[in-house]
C-alpha positions as CSV (number, residue, x, y, z in Angstrom):
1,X,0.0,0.0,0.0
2,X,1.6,3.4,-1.0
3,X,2.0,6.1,1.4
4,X,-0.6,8.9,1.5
5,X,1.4,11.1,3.1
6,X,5.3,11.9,2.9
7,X,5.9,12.6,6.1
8,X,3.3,10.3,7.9
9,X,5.4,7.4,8.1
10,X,2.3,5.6,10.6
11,X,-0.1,5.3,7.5
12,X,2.5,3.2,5.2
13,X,2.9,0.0,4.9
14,X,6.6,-1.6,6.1
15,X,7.3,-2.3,2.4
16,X,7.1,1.0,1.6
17,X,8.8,2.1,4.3
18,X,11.8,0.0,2.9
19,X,11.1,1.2,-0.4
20,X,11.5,5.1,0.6
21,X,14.8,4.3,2.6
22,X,16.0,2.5,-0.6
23,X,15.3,5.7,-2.6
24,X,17.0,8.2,-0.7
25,X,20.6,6.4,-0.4
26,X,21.3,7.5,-3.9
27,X,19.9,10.8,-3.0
28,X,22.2,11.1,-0.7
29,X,25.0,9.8,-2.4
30,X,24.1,12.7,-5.2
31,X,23.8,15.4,-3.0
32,X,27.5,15.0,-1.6
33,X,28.1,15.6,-5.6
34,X,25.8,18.2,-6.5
35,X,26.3,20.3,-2.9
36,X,30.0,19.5,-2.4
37,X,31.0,22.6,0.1
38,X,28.6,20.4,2.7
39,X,31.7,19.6,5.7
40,X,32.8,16.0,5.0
41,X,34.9,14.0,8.1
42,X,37.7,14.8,6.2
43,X,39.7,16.7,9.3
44,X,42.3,18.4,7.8
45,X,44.5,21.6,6.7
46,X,42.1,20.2,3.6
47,X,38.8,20.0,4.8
48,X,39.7,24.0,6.5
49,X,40.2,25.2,2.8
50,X,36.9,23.7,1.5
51,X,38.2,20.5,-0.1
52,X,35.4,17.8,-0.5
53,X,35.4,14.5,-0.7
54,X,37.3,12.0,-2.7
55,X,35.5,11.7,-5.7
56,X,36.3,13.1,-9.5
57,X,33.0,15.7,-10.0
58,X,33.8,17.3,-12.8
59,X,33.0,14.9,-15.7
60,X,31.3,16.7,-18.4
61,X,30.5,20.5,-19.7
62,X,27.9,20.7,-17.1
63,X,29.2,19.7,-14.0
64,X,32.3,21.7,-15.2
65,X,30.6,25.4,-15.3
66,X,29.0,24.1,-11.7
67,X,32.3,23.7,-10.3
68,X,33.7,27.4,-11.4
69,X,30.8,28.7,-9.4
70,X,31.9,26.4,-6.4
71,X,35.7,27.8,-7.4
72,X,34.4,31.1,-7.1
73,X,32.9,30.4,-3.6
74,X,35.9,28.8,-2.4
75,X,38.5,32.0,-2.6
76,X,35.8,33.5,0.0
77,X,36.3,30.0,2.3
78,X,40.4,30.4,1.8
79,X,40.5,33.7,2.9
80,X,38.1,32.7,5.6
81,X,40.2,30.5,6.6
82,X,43.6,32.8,6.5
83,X,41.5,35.3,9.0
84,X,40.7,32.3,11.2
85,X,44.4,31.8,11.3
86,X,45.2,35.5,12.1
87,X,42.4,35.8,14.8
88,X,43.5,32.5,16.5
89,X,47.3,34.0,16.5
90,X,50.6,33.0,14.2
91,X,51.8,29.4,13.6
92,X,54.9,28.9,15.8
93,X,57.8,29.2,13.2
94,X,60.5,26.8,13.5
95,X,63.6,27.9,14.7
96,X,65.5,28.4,11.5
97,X,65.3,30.4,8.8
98,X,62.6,30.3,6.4
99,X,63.0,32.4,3.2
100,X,61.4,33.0,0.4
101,X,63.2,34.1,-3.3
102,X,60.1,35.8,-5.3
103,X,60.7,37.3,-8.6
104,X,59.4,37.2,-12.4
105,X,60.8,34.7,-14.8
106,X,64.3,35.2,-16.3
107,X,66.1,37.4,-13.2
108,X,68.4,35.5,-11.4
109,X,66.3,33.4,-9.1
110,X,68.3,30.2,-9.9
111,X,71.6,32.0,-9.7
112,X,70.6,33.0,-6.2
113,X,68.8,29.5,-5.4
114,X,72.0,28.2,-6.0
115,X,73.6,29.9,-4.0
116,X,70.9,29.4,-0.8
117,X,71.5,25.9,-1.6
118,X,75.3,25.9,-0.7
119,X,74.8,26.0,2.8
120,X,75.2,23.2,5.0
121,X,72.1,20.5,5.5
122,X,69.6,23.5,4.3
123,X,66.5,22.7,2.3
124,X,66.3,24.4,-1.0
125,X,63.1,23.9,-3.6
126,X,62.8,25.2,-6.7
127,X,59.9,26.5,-8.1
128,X,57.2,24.3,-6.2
129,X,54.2,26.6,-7.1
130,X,54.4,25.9,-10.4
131,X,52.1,22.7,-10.5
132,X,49.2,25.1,-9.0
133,X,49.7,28.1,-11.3
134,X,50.0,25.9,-14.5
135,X,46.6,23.4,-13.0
136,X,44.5,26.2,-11.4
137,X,41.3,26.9,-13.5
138,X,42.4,24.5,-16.0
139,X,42.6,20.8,-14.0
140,X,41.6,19.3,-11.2
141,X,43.8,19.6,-7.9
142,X,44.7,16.6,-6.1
143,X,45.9,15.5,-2.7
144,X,47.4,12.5,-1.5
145,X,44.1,11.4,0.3
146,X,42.6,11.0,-3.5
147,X,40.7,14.5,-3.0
148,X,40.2,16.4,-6.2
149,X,38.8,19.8,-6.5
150,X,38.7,22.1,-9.1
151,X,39.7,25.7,-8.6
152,X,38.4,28.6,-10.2
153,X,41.7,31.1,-11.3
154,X,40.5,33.5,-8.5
155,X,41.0,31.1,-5.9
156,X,45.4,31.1,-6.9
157,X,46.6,33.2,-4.4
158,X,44.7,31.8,-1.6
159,X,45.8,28.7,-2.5
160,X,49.7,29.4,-3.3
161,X,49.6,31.1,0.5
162,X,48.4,27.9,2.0
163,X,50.9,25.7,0.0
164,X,53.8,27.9,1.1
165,X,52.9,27.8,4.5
166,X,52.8,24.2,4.3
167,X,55.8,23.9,3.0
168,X,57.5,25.6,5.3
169,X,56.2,24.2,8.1
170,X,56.6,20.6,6.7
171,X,53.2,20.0,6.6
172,X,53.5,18.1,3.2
173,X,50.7,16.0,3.2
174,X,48.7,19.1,3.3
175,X,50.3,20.2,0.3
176,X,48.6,19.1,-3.4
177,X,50.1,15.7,-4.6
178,X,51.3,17.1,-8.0
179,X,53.3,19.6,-6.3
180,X,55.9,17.0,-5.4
181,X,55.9,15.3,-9.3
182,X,57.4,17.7,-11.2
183,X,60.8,17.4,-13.1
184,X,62.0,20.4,-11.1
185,X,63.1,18.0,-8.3
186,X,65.6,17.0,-10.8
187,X,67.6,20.1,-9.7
188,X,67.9,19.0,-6.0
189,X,71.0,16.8,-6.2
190,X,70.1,17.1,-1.9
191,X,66.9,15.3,-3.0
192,X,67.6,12.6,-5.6
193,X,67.0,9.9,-3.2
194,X,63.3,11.5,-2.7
195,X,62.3,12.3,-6.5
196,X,64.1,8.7,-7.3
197,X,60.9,7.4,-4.9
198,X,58.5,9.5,-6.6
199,X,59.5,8.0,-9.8
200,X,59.1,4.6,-8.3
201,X,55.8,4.6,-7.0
202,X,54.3,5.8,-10.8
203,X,51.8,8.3,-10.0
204,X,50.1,6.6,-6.8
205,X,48.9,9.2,-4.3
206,X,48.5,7.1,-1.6
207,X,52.4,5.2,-1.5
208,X,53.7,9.2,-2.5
209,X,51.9,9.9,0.5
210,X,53.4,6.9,2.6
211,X,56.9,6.6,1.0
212,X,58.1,9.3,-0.3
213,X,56.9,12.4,1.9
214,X,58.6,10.9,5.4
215,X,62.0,11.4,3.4
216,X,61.5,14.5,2.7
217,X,59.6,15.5,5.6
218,X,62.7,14.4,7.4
219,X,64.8,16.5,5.9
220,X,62.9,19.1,6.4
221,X,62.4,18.7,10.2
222,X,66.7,18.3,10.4
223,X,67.4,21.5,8.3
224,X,69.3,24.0,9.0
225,X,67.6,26.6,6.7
226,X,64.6,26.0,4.6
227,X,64.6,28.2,1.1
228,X,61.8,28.4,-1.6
229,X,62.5,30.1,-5.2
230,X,59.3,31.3,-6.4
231,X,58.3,33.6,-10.2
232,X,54.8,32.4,-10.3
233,X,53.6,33.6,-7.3
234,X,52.7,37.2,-6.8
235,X,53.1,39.6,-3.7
236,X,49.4,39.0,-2.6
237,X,49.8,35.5,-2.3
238,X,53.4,36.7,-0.4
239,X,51.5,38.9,1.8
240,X,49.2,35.9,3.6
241,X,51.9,33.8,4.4
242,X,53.9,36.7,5.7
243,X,50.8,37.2,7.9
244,X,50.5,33.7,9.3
245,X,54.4,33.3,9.2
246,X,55.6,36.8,10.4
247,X,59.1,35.4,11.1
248,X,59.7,34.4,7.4
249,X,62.2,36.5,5.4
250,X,61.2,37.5,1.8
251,X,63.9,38.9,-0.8
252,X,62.4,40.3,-3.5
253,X,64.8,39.6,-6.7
254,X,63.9,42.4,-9.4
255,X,66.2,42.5,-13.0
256,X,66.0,45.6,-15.7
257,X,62.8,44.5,-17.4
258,X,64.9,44.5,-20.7
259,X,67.3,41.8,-20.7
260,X,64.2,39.7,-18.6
261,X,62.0,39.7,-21.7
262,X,64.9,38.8,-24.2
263,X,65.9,35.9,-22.0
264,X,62.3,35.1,-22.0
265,X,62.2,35.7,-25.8
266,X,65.7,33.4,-25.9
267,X,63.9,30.0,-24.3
268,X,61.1,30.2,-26.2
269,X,58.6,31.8,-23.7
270,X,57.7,35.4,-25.5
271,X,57.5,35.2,-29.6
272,X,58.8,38.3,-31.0
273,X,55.5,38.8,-32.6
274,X,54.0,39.2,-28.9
275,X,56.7,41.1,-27.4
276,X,55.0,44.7,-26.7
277,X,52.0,42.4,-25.2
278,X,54.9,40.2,-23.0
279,X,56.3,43.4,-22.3
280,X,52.8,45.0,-20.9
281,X,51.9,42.6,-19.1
282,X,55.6,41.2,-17.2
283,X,55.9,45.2,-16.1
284,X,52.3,45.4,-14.8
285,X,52.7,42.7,-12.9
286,X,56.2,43.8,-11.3
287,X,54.3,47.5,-10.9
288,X,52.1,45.7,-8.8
289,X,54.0,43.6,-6.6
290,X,56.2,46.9,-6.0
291,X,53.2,48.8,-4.8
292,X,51.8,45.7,-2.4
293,X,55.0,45.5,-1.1
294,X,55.1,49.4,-0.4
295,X,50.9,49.3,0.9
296,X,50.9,46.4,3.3
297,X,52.6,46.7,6.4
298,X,53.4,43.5,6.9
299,X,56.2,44.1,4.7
300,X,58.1,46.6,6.9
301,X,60.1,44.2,8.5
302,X,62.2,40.6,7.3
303,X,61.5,42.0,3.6
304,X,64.5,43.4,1.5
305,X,64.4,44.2,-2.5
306,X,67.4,43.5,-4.2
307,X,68.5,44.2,-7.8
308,X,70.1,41.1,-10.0
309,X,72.7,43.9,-11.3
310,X,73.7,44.8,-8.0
311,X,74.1,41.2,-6.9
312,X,76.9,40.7,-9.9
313,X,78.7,43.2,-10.1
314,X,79.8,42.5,-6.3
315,X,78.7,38.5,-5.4
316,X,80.4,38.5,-2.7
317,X,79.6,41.6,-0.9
318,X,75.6,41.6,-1.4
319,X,75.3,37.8,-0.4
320,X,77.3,38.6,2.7
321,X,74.5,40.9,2.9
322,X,71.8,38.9,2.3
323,X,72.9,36.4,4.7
324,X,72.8,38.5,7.6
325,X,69.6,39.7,6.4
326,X,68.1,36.2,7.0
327,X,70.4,36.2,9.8
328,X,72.7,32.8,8.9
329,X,76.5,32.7,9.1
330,X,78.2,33.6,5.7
331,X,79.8,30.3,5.4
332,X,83.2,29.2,3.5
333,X,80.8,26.8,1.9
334,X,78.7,29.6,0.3
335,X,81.6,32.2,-0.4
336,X,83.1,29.2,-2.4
337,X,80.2,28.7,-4.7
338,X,79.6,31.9,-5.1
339,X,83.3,32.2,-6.2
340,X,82.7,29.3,-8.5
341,X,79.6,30.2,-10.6
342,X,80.0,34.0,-10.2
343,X,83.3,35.5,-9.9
344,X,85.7,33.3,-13.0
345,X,86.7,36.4,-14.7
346,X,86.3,36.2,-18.4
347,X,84.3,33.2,-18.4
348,X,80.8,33.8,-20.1
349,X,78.9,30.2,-20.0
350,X,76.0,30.0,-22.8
351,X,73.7,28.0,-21.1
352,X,69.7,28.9,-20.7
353,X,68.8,27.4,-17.5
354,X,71.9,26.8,-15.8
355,X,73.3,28.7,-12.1
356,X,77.1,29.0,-13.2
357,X,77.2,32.2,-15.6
358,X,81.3,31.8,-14.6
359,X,82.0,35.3,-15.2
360,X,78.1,36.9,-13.6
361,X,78.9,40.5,-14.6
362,X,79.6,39.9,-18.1
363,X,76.8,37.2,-19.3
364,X,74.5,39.8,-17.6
365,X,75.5,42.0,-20.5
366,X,75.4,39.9,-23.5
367,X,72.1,40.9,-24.3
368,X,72.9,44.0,-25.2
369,X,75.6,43.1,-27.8
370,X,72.5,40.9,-29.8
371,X,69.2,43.0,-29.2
372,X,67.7,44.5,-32.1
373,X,66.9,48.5,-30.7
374,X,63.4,48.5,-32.0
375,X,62.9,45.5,-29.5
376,X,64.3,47.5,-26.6
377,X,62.1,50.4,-27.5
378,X,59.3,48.3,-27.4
379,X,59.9,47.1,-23.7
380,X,60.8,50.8,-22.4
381,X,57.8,52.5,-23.8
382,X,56.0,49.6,-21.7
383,X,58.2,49.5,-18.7
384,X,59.1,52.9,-17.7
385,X,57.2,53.3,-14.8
386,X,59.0,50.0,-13.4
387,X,62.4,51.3,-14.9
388,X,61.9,55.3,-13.4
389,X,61.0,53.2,-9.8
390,X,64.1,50.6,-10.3
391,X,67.0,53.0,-11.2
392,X,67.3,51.7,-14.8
393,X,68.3,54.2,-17.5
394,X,67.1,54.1,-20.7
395,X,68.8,53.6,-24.3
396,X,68.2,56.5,-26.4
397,X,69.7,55.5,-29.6
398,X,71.3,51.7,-31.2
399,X,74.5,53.6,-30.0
400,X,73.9,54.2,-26.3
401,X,72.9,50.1,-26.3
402,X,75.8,49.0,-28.0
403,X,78.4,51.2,-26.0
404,X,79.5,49.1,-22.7
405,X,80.5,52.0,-21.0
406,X,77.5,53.8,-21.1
407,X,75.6,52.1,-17.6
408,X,71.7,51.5,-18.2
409,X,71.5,51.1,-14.4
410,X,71.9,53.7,-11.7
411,X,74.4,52.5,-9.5
């Protein structure tokens, strides 16, 4: 006998009673899917940040414009969740340093990576971010628990400030899975034993999770100094961790805007066709960053700017400074590799991606020598604001570029 009534449960028969229960399991399984930002059990750093559960959502065209609107949702739950942090008070750093390398692409971040790197039983990554700037809006995130989320573009910097943190606190299980997979590991000669593991275990979440994270975790705990090169993260992003980390040390590497773009141009990453467009947009973005970094106050102190040019033309003299910034001993070990890949006079090294420039000074003029002056006029009527604000002079003729004694920095 049906029921007459919903919700009068006396007037149906037990049947039906079993029938109604047997109808609203899938219901409920569907509503986890349809209303995902509904708290799971999942009680973590990922279930804080609106993760939701396990499964893969985001199937077809549909479900795919539902999950932007979620995305769009979930930068207002990450920066809830940054305020929580602030309100409850600041995570207890660790007791070494933790510092961060931000800059744009092609200005001396790996140069002065490297050089972080050199000091003894420290923890150097390089460029971990990426997997979340090049995923973000485009993929589905995952985490080692088998979560997957999708992430509108909005929600980046929230979740590059989370990452960070997490990273420096060595709270890597809270960090996405794919963070860990990419070929940039291959530059950690400190870590080869780690990416060697995440190679092994083929893309499984779970063993990465269970193998391959205590290593490095490990290291991390034993450090001596924990530092993180970063160009696709922006100062926003910067600003959040420096809230909930006010201990951290940021160095802000900034390079003349010119010989950026042409090293960009060299590897392949800005077309000549699309230069004045390249140019727009890499100064806008550095505009930016210069003004957050001038704005928010958490930035008055353990923040220092430092220009690439300044750093070679005296190595030696502005890491010692830099060091003390971040308040570590300038060890033999780093004034050695600094000699090394720096400071061989006369030696120019053509290689695109590589720390050792032998003689720094000089490759950081070869540019000039092979730049066609309609290119660099291109780039300065984009980037003067940047190159006024940076003490960069600019090349009024073919002639002023081309003559090596006529400084297009203010020293």
């Amino acid at each position: 006998m049906p029921c007459r009534r919903a919700t009068n449960f006396r007037r149906c028969s037990p049947g039906s009673i079993i029938i109604l229960v047997l109808l609203a399991i899938p219901f409920m399984y569907y509503g986890r899917i349809l209303f995902p930002d509904v708290p799971d059990t999942y009680g973590t750093q990922l279930s804080e940040t609106g993760e939701g559960n396990g499964r893969n959502r985001f199937q077809n065209a549909d479900n795919r414009s539902r999950s932007l609107s979620q995305g769009e949702s979930q930068v207002h739950l990450d920066r809830k969740h940054i305020d929580q942090e602030n309100n409850r008070g600041k995570d207890r750093v660790r007791n070494i340093p933790l510092i961060l390398i931000v800059s744009m692409m092609r200005s001396g971040t790996t140069f002065t990576g490297e050089v972080f790197r050199s000091y003894p039983d420290s923890l150097y990554l390089f460029e971990p971010m990426q997997y979340l700037s090049g995923n973000v809006g485009h993929n589905n995130i995952t985490y080692m628990n088998g979560t997957q989320r999708f992430y509108d573009r909005t929600s980046l910097h929230d979740l590059h400030a989370l990452a960070i943190r997490n990273l420096l606190l060595c709270r890597f299980h809270d960090v996405p899975a794919g963070v860990f997979k990419s070929s940039h590991f291959l530059y950690h000669n400190h870590l080869k034993n780690f990416y060697n593991c995440v190679l092994g275990v083929r893309g499984n979440d779970t063993l990465l999770g269970k193998k391959c994270i205590p290593m490095l975790k490990q290291k991390c705990e034993r450090a001596t100094s924990f530092a993180i090169k970063l160009i696709t993260v922006r100062m926003e992003a910067i600003a959040q961790v420096m809230k909930l980390l006010p201990e951290m040390y940021v160095i802000h590497l900034v390079r003349d805007p010119r010989p950026a773009l042409f090293s960009q141009m060299k590897v392949g990453q800005v077309a000549e066709s699309n230069l004045a467009n390249a140019s727009e947009l890499h100064c806008s973005d550095l505009l930016i960053d210069l003004a957050v970094t001038k704005q928010d106050s958490c930035f008055r102190q353990n923040f220092h700017r430092q220009r690439y040019e300044d750093l070679v033309r005296d190595p030696l003299g502005q890491f010692e400074g830099l060091f003390e910034f971040v308040n570590l001993k300038f060890h033999p070990n780093v004034q050695g590799r600094i000699k090394q890949i720096a400071m061989r006079k006369g030696v120019v090294r053509k290689c695109l991606y590589c720390s050792d420039k032998g003689d720094a000074m000089a490759a950081s003029l070869v540019w000039r020598k092979s730049a066609h002056f309609s290119h660099v006029t291109e780039i300065q009527k984009h980037c003067d604001k940047v190159m006024n604000e940076l003490g960069y002079i600019s090349a009024n003729s073919s002639a002023d570029l081309k003559n090596m004694n006529f400084s297009l920095t203010k020293f």
